[in-house]
BAKOL-186685 format. One record per residue (C-alpha): x, y, z. Coordinates in steps of 0.02 Angstrom, whole numbers, padded with zeros to 5 digits, always signed. Each point is the difference from the previous one (the first is absolute). Layout:
<rs>
XYZ
...
</rs>
This chain:
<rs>
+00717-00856-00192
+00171+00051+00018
+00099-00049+00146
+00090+00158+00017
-00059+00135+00088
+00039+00186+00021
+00012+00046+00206
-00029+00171+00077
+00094+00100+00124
+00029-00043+00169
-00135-00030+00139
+00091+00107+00106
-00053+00147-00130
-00170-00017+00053
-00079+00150+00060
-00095+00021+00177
-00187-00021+00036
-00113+00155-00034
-00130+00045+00099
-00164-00090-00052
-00126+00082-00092
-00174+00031-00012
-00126-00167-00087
-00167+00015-00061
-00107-00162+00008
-00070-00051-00190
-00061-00181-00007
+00090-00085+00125
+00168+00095-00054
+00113+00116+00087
+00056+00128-00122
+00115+00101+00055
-00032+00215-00046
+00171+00099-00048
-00011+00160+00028
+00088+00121-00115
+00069+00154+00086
+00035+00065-00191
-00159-00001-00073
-00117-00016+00161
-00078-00155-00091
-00055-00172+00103
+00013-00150-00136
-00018-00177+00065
+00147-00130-00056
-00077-00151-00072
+00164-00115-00026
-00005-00144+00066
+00123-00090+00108
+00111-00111-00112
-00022-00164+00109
-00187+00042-00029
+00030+00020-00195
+00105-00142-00016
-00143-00155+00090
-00126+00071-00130
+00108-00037-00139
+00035+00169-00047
+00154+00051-00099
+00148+00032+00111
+00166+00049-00017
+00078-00124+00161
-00076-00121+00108
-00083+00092+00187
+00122-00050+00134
-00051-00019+00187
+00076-00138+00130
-00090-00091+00106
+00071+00051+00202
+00059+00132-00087
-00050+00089+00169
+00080-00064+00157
+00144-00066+00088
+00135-00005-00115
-00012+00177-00017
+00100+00113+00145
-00141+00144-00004
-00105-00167+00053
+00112-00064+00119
+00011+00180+00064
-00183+00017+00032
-00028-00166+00083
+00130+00030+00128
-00128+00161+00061
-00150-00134-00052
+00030-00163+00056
-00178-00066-00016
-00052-00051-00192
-00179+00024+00033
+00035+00163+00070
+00117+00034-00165
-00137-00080-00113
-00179+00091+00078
+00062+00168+00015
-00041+00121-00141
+00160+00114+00006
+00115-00167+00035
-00081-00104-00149
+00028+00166-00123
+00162+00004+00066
+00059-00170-00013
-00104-00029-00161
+00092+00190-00085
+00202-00082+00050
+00031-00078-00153
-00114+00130-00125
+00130+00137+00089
+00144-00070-00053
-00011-00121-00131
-00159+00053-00107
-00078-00175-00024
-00163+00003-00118
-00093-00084+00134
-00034+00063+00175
-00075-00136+00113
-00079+00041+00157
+00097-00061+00152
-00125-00118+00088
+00004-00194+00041
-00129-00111-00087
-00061-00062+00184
-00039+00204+00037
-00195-00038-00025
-00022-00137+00129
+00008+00077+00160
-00169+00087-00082
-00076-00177-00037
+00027-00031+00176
+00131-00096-00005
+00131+00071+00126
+00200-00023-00068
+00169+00081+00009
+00161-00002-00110
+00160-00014+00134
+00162+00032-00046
+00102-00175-00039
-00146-00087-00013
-00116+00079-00122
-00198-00037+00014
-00074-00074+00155
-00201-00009-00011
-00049-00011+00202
-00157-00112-00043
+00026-00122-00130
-00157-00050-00108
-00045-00182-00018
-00177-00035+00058
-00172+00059-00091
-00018+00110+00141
+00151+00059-00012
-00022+00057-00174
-00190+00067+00059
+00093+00139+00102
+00084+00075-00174
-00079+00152-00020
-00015+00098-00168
+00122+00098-00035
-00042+00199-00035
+00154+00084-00030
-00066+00184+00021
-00028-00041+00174
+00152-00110+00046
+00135+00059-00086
-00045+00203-00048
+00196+00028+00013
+00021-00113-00176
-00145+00102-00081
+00095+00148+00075
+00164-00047-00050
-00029-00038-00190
-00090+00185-00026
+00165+00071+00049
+00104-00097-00083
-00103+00031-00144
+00033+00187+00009
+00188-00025+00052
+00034-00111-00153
-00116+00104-00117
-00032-00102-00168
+00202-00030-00023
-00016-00180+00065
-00150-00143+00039
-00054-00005+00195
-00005-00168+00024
-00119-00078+00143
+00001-00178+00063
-00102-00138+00063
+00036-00193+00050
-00085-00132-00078
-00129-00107+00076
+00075-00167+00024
+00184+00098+00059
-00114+00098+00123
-00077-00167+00064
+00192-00081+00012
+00021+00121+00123
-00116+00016+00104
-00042-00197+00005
+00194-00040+00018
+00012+00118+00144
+00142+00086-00114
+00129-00027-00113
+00021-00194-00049
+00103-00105-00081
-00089-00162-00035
-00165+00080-00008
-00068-00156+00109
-00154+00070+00082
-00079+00118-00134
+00004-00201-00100
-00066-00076+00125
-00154+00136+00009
-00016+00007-00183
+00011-00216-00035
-00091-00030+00168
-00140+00133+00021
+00019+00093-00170
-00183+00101+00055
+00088+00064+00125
+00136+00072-00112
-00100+00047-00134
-00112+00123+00126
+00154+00075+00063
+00049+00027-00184
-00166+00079-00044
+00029+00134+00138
+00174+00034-00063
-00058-00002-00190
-00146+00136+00046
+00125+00111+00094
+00120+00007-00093
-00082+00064-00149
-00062+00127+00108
+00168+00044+00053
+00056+00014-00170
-00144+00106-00052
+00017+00115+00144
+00194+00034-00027
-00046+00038-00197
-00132+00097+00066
+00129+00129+00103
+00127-00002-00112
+00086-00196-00050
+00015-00012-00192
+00049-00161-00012
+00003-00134+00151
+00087-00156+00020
-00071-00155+00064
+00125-00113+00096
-00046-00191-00013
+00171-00043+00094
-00043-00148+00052
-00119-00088-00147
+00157-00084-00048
-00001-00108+00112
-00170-00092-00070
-00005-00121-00127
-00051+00058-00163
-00179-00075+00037
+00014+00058+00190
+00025+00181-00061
-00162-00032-00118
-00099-00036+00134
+00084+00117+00141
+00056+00141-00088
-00042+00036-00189
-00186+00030+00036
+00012+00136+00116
+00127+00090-00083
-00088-00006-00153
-00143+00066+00131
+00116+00142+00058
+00037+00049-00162
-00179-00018-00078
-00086+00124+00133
+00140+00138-00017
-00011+00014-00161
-00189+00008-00009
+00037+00151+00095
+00162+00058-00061
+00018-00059-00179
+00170+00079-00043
+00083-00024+00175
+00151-00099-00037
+00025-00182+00098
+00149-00078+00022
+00031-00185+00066
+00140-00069+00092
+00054-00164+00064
+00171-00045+00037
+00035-00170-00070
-00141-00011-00126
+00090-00080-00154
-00106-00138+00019
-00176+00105+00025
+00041+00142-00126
-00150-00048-00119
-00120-00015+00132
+00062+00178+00067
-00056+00076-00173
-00158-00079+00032
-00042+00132+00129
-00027+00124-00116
+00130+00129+00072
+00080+00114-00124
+00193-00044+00069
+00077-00157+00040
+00166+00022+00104
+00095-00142-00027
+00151-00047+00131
+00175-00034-00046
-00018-00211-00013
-00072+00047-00177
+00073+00041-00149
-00080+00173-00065
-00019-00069-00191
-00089-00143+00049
-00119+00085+00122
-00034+00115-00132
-00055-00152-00115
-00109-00104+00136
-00084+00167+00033
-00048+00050-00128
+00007+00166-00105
-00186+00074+00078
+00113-00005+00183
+00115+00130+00065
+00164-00048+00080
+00111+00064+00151
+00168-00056+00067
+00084-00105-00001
+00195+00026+00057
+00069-00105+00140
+00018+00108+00160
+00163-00083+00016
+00091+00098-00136
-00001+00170+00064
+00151-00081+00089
+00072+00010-00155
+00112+00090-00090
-00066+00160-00065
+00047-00070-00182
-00111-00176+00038
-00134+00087+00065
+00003+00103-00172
+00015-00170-00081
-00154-00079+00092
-00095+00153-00023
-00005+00011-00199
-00024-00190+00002
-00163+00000+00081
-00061+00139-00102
+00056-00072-00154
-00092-00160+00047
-00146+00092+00046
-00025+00094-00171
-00076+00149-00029
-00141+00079+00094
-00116-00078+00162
+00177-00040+00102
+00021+00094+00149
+00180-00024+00055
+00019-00070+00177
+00092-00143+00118
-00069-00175+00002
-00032+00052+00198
+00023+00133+00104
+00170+00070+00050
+00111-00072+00128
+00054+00056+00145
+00183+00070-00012
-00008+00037-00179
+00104+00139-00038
-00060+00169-00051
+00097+00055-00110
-00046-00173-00110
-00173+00039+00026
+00036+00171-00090
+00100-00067-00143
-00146-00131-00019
-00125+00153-00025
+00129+00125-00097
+00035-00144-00120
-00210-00047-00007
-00041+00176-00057
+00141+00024-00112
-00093-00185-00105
-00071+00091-00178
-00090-00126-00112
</rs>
């Protein structure tokens, strides 16, 4: 593939949203209807979204581009709306907030993923297990879990009852968007859900999820079980209203040993992903774990479609250990849309290049950080879809 690549005109060129338009419903697809005020005629439009296209191998011209955060606080609309918002529940369960939020970046730089603007810790309060996200200090879980009776009080989770607004949410965004990008939905991953709400929080050392897990591994493995079951329920329910394609986030796996994350981990993801896709065949899954060079075989294991590898591996050789059967995402370092506009161009084409042709959907090795500049952030996307094959 050459390394050269053609680049189109300026983000800035894009034009505004259009009002949505009508969907009919035909096998678990929203297709939108264009009505032709020439002819009178209603036709459906059956192209796909490229990001779609590209994990099923299909011949495309570029690589799908979407970045992870590519909603949120670097952004000044963001910063704008939180100063009228403070809360990030409040910002993160309400319907016309979440479409907002979630429609920020499609607005202005036209990425070819749109991810719903949630938290992966948005299902718990609905497994009755009561927690908050404060400003400075990011999750705080009221009750920690660490007893078998603790773990006894997890209820099931059934999204259509405790979070409607996501449901909610991805129907409109699946109208706003139309078919000219992939809604993505989300979910967290068993064991990262269980760091959480064991560790009382966010952790460094990760000392009392190990001590459940090496001391009273029953324990941990019920409270697993719980978070496997709901999940894929979550993940069904969000392709169900409108998701087509949902990431799982295994954050935290990387911090077990290879044979820790066999025993903790790998089985019920490979769960999660089994019981979707009994129900939703085609849906698209994507993994992430941040750190994972040293897990990245066992990720394919899964069975998810997409592996999203983070910046600590080289693209070329993730490619190889995955294998050709795998899709890829990622994997530029957040860190160089600090850069120049010329080394972000540079990094850009590398990754792509390394990545080869087709099942690579173009993304940072993590989400992006806070105090990134815009304007970088639109040169990263204007140079992305300007990539030909």
């Amino acid at each position: 593939m050459s390394s050269i690549y053609s680049f189109t005109s300026s983000i800035s060129s894009i034009s505004p949203l259009t009002s949505p338009r009508k969907s009919f419903n035909y096998n678990n697809k929203y297709i939108p209807i264009i009505h032709s005020s020439l002819q009178g005629t209603v036709a459906p439009s059956v192209a796909e979204p490229l990001l779609l296209n590209a994990v099923r191998g299909e011949d495309v011209e570029r690589p799908p581009v979407w970045l992870m955060r590519q909603a949120g606080r670097y952004m000044k609309s963001y910063q704008i709306l939180c100063e009228k918002h403070p809360s990030f529940r409040e910002r993160s369960e309400n319907v016309d907030l979440v479409v907002e939020i979630s429609l920020q970046p499609w607005k202005v730089f036209r990425p070819d993923g749109v991810i719903l603007f949630s938290d992966i810790l948005t299902p718990l309060s609905g497994m009755n297990i009561p927690f908050d996200i404060v400003k400075g200090k990011g999750p705080v879980i009221f009750n920690p879990l660490r007893t078998a009776e603790d773990v006894d009080q997890v209820r099931e989770f059934v999204p259509e009852e405790s979070v409607p607004y996501v449901g909610e949410a991805l129907t409109i965004l699946r109208k706003e968007v139309e078919n000219k990008a992939a809604v993505l939905g989300f979910v967290g991953a068993p064991f990262t859900l269980a760091s959480y709400v064991v560790e009382g929080g966010s952790s460094k050392h990760f000392s009392k999820i190990k001590r459940l897990a090496f001391s009273q591994p029953k324990i941990l493995h019920a409270l697993l079980q719980k978070f496997a079951t709901s999940m894929a329920k979550y993940i069904q329910y969000q392709a169900d209203n409108g998701a087509q394609a949902v990431q799982i986030f295994d954050s935290w796996a990387t911090e077990l040993s290879p044979v820790d994350f066999e025993e903790f981990s790998l089985p019920y993801l490979k769960q999660i992903v089994d019981t979707v896709k009994q129900s939703h065949p085609t849906l698209p899954l994507i993994l992430y774990a941040s750190g994972s060079g040293g897990l990245l075989e066992r990720l394919a294991l899964t069975g998810v479609d997409v592996v999203s590898l983070d910046w600590s591996v080289d693209m070329a050789e993730g490619r190889r250990r995955l294998g050709p059967d795998v899709a890829v995402q990622g994997n530029v370092d957040p860190g160089v849309l600090f850069g120049s506009k010329e080394f972000i161009t540079n990094r850009i084409n590398d990754v792509v290049k390394k990545a080869g042709r087709g099942k690579h959907i173009l993304n940072l090795g993590h989400g992006i950080v806070v105090g990134t500049p815009e304007e970088n952030v639109a040169h990263f996307f204007e140079v992305a879809k300007g990539i030909r094959y």
